[in-house]
C-alpha positions as CSV (number, residue, x, y, z in Angstrom):
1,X,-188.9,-80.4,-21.6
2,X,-189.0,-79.6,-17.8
3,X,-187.1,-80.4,-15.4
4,X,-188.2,-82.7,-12.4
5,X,-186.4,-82.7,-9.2
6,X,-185.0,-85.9,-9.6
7,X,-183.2,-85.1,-13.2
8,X,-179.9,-85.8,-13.5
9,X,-178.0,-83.0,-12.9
10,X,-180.2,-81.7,-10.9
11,X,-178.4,-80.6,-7.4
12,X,-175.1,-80.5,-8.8
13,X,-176.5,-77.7,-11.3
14,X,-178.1,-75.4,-8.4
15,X,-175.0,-75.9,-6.8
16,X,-173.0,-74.3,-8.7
17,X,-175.6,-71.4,-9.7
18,X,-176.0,-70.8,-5.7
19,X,-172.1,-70.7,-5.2
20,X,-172.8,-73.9,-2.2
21,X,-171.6,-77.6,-1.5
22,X,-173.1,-80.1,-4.0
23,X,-173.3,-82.2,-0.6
24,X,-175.3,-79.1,1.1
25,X,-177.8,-79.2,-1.6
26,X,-178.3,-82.7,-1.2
27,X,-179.2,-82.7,2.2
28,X,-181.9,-80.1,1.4
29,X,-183.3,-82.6,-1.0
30,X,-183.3,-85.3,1.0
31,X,-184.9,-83.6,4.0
32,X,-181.4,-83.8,6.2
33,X,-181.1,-80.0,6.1
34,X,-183.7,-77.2,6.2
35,X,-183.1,-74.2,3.7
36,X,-182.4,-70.5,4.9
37,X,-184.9,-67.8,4.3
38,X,-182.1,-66.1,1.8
39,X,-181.4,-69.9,0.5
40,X,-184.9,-70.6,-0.3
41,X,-185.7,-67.3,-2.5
42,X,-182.6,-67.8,-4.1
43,X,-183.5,-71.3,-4.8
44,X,-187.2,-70.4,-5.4
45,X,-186.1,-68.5,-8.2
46,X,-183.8,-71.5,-9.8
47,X,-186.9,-73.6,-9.4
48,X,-189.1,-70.8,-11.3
49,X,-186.3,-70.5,-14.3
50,X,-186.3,-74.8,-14.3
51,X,-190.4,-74.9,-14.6
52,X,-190.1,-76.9,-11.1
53,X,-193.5,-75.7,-8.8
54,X,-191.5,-75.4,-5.8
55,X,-191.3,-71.8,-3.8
56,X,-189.7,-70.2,-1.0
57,X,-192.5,-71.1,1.1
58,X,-192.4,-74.9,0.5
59,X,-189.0,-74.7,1.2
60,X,-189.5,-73.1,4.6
61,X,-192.8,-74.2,6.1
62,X,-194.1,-77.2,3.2
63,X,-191.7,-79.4,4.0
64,X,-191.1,-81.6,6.8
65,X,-188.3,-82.4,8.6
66,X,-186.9,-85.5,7.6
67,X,-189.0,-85.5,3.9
68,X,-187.2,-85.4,1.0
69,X,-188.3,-82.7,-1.8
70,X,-189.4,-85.3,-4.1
71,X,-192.1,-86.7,-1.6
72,X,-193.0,-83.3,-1.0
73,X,-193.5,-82.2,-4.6
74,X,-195.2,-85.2,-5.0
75,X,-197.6,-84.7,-2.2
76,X,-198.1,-81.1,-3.7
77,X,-199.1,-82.2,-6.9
78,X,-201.5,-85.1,-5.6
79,X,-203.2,-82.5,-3.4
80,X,-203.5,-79.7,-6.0
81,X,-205.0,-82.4,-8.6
């Protein structure tokens, strides 16, 4: 079963893989904070591992400010059909 980004467990999980704030991954997700380019590949890789269809380049120039990953992945999927 794949994970989606809003499973349970989710942020706190990358979290502690990425060595960072439960609370600084959470305001990535929800659009408050905007990943590094080292943050995103580290967290592009996570996402490959967890079958979520998020990359680097999402991370960096997909998203919007203020819009959460959820709505973004979303959007992505909508788009690609």
């Amino acid at each position: 079963m794949k994970k989606t980004i809003k499973s349970w467990g989710l942020q706190a999980l990358l979290a502690r893989k990425l060595g960072m704030s439960r609370t600084h991954i959470n305001g990535i997700f929800q659009g408050q904070h905007r990943a590094t380019a080292k943050l995103a590949e580290r967290m592009e890789a996570e996402f490959i591992c967890l079958g979520i269809p998020l990359s680097r380049w999402d991370l960096l120039y997909g998203v919007k400010e203020g819009q959460s990953l959820a709505d973004y992945l979303k959007q992505k999927q909508a788009v690609e059909g």
